[in-house]
Structure formats: C-alpha cells, structure tokens
N, C-alpha and C positions, 0 to 999 in steps of 0.2 A: 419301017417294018415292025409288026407290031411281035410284044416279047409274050414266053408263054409262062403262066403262073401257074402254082399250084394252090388249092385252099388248106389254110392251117387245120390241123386237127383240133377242135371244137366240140367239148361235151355239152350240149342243152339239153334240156328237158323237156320233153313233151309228151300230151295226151290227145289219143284221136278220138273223135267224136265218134261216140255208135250212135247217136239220136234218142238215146235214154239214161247217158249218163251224166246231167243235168248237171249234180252235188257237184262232183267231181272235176267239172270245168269251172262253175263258181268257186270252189275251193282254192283252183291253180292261178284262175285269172281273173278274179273278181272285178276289177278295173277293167279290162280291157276286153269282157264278152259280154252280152245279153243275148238273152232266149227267148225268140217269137214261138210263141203259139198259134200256130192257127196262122193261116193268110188266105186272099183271095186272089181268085186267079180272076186278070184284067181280059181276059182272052172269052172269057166262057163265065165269067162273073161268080162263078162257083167256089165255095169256101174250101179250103183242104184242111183238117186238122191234124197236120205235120208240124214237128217242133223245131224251129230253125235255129242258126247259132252265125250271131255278127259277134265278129273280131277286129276289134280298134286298133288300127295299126299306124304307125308313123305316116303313112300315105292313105290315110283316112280308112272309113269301115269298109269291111271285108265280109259279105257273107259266105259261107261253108255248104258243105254238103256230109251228108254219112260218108264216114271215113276215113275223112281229112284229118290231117293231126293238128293240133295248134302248138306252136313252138314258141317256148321261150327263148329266146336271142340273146348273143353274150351282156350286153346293156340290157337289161330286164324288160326291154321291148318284147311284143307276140306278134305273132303272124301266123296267118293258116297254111298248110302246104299239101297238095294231092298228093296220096299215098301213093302212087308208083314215083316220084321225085323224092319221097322219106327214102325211099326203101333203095334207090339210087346213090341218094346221099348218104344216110345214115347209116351204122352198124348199131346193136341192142349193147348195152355193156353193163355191167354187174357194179 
C-alpha cells in the first residue's frame, strides 16, 4: 500500500517570463536559458517574430511560453514551470 508524503518547505527563486524581459533571465540563468528570436512556422512556412525562451534542464531543453516562471531548484539546477502549478505550489515571501 503505498504511503502518503508531504513536500519539504523549500525557498527557490524564480523569475517568469513576460516575453520582454530578456536582461533579466540572462542575468538569473545565463547557463541554462537562450533566446529565440524569430521562428518559422513548419505548418504555413510563415516567419513569426516572437521571442522564445529554451531552459536547459537536467532532462534536457525545455522551451517556455509567456508566463511561465523559471525556477531555480535546491541544487542550482532550473526548470520552467506553468503558472497555474507556481501559484499552486508556491507562496511569494519577503
């Protein structure tokens, strides 16, 4: 029968992507994000010039979407996570 656990309380830091603040992710995670400019859509062959944001993570790249926050992890690993699971998980704290 399997047992129930609770998760530790765990202060990380993170910043969510609004699609324009660029400095700000290079600043937090230099190593572990780069920023697409511009992509083509395979579908319709058509260029979009939207700014994307891949996060290197332990289980390889991660692209994002406006949002999403990127988290720094107890181990100084990152990962992206969709705002309605931050906001689940996490409380803001001072």
């Amino acid at each position: 029968m399997p047992e129930k656990y609770c998760k530790k309380p765990v202060v990380v830091e993170a910043v969510q992507w609004n699609g324009e603040n660029i400095d700000e992710i290079r600043e937090f995670a230099p190593e572990a994000t780069s920023i697409i400019t511009g992509r083509n859509d395979w579908r319709s062959g058509k260029k979009h010039n939207e700014v994307g944001l891949t996060v290197y993570t332990l289980e390889g790249a991660m692209n994002t979407k406006v949002g999403d926050f990127i988290i720094k992890g107890v181990n100084g690993e990152f990962y992206p996570c969709k705002p309605d699971i931050f906001k689940k998980t996490y409380t803001h704290v001072e």
